[in-house]
C-alpha positions as CSV (number, residue, x, y, z in Angstrom):
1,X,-9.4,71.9,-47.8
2,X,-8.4,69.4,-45.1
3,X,-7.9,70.6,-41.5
4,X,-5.3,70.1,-39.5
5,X,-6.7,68.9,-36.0
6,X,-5.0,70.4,-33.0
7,X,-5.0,70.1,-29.4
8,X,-3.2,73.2,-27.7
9,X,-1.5,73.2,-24.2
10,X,-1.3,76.8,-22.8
11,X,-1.2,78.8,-19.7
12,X,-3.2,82.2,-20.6
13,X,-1.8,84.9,-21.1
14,X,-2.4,87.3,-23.5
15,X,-0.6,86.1,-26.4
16,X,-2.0,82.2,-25.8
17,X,-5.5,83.8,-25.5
18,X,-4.5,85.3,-29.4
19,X,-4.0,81.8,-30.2
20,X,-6.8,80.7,-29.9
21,X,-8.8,83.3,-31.2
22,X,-6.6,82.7,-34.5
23,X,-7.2,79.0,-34.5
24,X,-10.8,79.6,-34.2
25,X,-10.3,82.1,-37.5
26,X,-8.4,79.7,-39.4
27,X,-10.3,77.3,-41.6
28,X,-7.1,75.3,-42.1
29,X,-6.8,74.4,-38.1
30,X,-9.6,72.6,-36.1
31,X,-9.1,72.9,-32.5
32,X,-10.0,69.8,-30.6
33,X,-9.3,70.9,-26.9
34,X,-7.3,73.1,-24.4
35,X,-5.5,71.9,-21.7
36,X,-4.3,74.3,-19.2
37,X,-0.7,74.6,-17.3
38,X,0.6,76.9,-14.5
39,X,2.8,79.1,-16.5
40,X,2.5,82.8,-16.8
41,X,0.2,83.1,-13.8
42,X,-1.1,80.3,-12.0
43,X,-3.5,77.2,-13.1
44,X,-6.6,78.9,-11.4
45,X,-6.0,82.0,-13.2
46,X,-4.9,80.0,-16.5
47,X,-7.9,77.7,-16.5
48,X,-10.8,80.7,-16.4
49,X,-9.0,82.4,-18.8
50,X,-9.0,79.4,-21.1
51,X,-12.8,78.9,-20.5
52,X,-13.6,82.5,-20.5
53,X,-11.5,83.2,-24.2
54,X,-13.3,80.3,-26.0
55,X,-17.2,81.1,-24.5
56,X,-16.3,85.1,-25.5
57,X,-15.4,83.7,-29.3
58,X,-18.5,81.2,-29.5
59,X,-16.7,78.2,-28.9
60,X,-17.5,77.0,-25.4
61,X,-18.0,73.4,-27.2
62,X,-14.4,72.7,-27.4
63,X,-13.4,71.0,-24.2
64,X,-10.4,72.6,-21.9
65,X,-8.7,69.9,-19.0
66,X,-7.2,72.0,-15.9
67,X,-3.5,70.6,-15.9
68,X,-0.6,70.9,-13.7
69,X,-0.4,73.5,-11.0
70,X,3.4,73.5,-10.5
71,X,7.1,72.6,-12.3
72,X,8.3,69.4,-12.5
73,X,11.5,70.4,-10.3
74,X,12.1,73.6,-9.3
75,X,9.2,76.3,-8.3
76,X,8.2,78.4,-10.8
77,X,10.8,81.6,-10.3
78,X,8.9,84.0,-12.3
79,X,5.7,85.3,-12.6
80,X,4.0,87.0,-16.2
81,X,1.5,89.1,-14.2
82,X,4.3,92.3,-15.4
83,X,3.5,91.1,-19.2
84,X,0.5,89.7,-19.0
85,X,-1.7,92.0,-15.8
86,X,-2.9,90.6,-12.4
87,X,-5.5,88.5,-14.8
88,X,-3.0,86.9,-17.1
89,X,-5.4,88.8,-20.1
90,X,-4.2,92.5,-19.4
91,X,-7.1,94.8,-19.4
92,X,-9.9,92.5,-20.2
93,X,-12.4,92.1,-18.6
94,X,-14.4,88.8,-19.5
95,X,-17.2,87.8,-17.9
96,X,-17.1,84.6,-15.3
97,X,-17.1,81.5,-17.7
98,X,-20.8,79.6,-17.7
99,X,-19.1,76.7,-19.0
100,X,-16.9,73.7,-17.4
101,X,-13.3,72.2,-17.3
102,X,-13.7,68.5,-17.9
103,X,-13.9,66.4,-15.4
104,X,-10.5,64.5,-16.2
105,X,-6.7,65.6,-15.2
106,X,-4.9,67.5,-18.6
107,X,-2.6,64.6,-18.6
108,X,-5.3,61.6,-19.0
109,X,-6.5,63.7,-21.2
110,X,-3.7,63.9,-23.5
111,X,-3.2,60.5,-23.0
112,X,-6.4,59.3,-24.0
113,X,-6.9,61.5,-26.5
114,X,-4.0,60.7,-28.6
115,X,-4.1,57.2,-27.8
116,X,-7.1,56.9,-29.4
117,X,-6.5,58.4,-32.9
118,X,-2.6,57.7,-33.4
119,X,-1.0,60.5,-35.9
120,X,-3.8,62.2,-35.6
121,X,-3.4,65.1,-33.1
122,X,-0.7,67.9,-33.4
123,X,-0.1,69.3,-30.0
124,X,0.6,72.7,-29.5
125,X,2.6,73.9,-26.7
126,X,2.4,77.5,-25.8
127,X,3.5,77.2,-22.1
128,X,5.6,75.4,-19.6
129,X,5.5,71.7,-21.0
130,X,5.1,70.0,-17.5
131,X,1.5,68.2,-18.7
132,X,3.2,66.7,-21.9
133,X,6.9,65.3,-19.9
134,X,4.3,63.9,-17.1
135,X,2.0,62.3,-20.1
136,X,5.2,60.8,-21.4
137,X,6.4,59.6,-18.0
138,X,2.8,57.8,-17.4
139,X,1.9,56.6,-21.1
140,X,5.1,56.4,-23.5
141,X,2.7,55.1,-25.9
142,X,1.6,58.8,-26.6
143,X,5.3,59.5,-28.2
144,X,4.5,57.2,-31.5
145,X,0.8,58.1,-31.1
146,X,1.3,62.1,-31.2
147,X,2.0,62.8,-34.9
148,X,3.9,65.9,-34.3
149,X,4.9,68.9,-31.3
150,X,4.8,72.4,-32.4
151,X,6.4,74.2,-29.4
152,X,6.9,78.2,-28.7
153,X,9.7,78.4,-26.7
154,X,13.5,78.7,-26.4
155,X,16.3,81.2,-28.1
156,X,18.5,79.6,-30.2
157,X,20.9,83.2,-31.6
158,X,18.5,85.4,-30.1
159,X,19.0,86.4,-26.1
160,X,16.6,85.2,-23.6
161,X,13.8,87.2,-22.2
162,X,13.7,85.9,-18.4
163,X,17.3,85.9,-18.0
164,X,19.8,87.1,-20.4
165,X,20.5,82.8,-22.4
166,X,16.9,81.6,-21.1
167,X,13.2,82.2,-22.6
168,X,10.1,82.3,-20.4
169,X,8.2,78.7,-21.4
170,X,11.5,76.2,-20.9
171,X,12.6,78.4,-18.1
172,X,9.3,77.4,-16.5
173,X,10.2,73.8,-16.5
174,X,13.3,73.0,-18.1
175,X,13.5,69.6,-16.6
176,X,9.8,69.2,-18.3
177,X,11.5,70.6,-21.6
178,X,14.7,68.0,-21.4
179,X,12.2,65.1,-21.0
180,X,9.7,66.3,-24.2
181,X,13.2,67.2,-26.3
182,X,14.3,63.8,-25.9
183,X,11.2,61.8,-25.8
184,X,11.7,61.1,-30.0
185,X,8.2,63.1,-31.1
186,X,8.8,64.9,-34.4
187,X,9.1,68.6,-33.0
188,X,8.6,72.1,-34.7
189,X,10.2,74.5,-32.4
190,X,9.0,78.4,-33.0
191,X,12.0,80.4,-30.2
192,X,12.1,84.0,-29.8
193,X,14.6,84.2,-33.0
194,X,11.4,84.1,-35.1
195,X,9.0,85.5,-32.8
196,X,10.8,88.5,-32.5
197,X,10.0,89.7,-35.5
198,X,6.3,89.5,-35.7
199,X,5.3,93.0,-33.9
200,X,1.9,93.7,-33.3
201,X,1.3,97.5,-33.4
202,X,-0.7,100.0,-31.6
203,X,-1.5,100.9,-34.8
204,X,-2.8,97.0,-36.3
205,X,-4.9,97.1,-33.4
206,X,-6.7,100.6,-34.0
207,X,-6.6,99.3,-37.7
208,X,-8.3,96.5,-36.0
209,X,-10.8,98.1,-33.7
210,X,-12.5,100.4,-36.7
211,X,-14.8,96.9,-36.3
212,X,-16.9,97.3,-33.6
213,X,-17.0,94.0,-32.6
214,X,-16.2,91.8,-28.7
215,X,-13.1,90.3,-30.5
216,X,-11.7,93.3,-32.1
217,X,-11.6,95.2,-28.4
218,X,-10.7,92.1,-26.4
219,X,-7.2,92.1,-28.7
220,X,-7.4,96.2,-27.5
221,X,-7.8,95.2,-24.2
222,X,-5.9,92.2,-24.0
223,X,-2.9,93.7,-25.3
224,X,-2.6,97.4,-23.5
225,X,-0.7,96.0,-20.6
226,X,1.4,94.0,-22.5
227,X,2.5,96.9,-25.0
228,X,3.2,98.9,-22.1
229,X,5.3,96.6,-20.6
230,X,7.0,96.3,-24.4
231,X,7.7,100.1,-24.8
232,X,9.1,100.4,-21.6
233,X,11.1,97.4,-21.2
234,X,12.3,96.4,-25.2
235,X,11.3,99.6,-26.6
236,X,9.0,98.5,-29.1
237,X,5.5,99.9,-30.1
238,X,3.8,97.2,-29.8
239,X,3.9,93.8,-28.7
240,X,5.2,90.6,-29.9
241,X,3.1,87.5,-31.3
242,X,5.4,84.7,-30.1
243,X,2.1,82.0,-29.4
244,X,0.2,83.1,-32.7
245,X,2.9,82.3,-34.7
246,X,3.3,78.4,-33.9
247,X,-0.2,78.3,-36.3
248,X,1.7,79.7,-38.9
249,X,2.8,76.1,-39.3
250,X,0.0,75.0,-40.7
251,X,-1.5,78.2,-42.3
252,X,1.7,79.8,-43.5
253,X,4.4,77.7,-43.5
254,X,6.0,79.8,-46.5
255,X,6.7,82.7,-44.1
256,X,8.9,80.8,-42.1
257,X,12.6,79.5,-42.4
258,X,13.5,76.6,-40.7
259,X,16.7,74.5,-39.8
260,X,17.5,71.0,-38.5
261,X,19.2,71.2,-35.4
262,X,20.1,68.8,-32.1
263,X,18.4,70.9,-29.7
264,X,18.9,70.7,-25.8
265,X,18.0,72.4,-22.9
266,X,20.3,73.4,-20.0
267,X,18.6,71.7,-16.7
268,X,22.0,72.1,-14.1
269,X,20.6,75.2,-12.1
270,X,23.3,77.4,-12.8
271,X,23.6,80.4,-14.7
272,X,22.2,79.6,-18.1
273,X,19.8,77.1,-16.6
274,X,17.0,77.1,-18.8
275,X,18.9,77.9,-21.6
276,X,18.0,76.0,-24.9
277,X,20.7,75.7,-27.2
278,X,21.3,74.6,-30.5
279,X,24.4,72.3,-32.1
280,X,24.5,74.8,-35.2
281,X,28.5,73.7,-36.0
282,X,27.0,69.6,-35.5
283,X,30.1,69.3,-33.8
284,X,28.7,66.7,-30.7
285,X,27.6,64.6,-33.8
286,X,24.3,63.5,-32.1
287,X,21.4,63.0,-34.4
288,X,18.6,65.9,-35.1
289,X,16.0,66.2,-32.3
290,X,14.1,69.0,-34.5
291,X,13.2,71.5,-37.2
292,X,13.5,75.2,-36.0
293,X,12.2,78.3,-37.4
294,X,15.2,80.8,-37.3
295,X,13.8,83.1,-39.5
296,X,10.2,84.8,-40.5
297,X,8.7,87.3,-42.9
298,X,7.6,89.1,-39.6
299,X,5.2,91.7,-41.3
300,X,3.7,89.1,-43.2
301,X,2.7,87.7,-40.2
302,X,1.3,90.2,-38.7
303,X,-0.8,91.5,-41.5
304,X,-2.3,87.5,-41.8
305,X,-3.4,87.7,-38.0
306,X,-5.0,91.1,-38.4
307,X,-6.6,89.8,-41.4
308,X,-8.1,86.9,-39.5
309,X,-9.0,88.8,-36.4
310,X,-11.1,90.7,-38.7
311,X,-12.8,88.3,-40.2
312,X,-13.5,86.7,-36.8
313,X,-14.8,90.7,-35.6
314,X,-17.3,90.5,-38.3
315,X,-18.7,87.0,-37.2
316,X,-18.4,87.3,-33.5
């Protein structure tokens, strides 16, 4: 089998820390670093948690860069702590991290990362995208070098989930978002549409959890605040794998549908700033910008993840 070599930029967050506990369970996927953005909490917050997830799953190894601490433009007007906990990893509670963020900023370490093996790194953005439109900005040698973006983000049919057109990672930055859209790197974009319809249960995680293992009750743990927020706020029982399922790119690409669309990004401050929209008529006639996934076999999903969470229980 040949892996798939990954670098994944993310500000933890439950559902980022998931991530990486399914690249780490994926033998398809070899994940080459972290890099860490202010996002759903701040960078502090984001970086431990990125150091503390891979050292609880046995892969302090893999490197993590602390990245940028605010938006391009605007100041970040939301905060995830509701979602995510005070933490940014609900009711975990990790240990302090023994290991160490390298000793380089996230965006010279992009840049020298995928300078140095061209098509060779697919970067997978799970957060605001202010480290990537900055690496772009400094280097634009990275945008032929980077052999493909996989990006959560953005609502295409589907309604926001920050305000009612906008969804949380572009909202972050959307000036950040306007500059990676456009930049001309072959992008994947996962939006809520598809990510919707991958529900974690309370019931896949006590399904889970008959492992006794650290994994199994970290995705207890990990999750409880963000369910609760879920019942009470979308009315679901359970929560929503919107980071997880950017992998299922390159572990179960059959799942998902996709369509080409020219996708852009609201950036005038307004009402629907934030808002990422798609030319589904083609009536502005501009090119393609990306392949979207617009559609999932949700359960599928779901069942896949568990399966791999298990099988990362029984090792961890």
């Amino acid at each position: 089998m040949t892996t798939k070599r990954i670098i994944i930029d993310t500000d933890p967050g439950v559902d980022d820390a998931l991530t990486f506990l399914l690249a780490l369970a994926s033998p398809e996927i070899q994940l080459e670093a972290l890099t860490t953005v202010c996002g759903n909490i701040g960078i502090d917050k984001t970086t431990r948690n990125a150091l503390a997830v891979l050292e609880l799953a046995g892969a302090s190894r893999i490197p993590v860069a602390r990245g940028c601490a605010l938006p391009l433009v605007s100041p970040l007007g939301t905060s995830g702590e509701a979602v995510h906990g005070t933490s940014g990893l609900g009711k975990a509670d990790l240990p302090e991290p023994k290991s160490q963020i390298v000793d380089q900023h996230a965006i010279d370490f992009l840049i020298e990362h995928i300078l140095a093996e061209p098509q060779e790194i697919t970067l997978f953005m799970i957060g605001p995208m202010t480290n990537l439109a900055l690496a772009i900005r400094k280097e634009p040698r990275i945008v032929p070098a980077l052999k493909e973006l996989v990006i959560m983000g953005g609502a295409i049919k589907q309604g926001g989930n920050v305000t009612p057109l906008a969804e949380f990672n572009i909202y972050a930055d959307p000036h950040a978002a306007h500059i990676v859209f456009h930049a001309g790197i072959p992008i994947t974009l996962i939006p809520l549409d598809a990510t919707y319809k991958c529900l974690l249960t309370t019931a896949d995680v006590e399904h889970l959890n008959r492992i006794d293992s650290p994994i199994a009750r970290f995705v207890r743990d990990a999750t409880a605040v963000y369910m609760d927020f879920y019942k009470k706020y979308e009315n679901f029982d359970g929560c929503a794998l919107h980071d997880p399922l950017t992998l299922a790119t390159l572990i179960a690409p059959e799942l998902l549908t996709f369509e080409e669309h020219h996708v852009d990004v609201d950036i005038s401050g307004g009402v629907s700033n934030g808002n990422t929209f798609a030319d589904l008529m083609k009536v502005s006639k501009k090119p393609v910008n990306m392949r979207v996934a617009m559609d999932v076999r949700g359960r599928d999903f779901v069942e896949l993840f568990i399966d791999r969470m298990e099988s990362l229980s029984r090792r961890i």
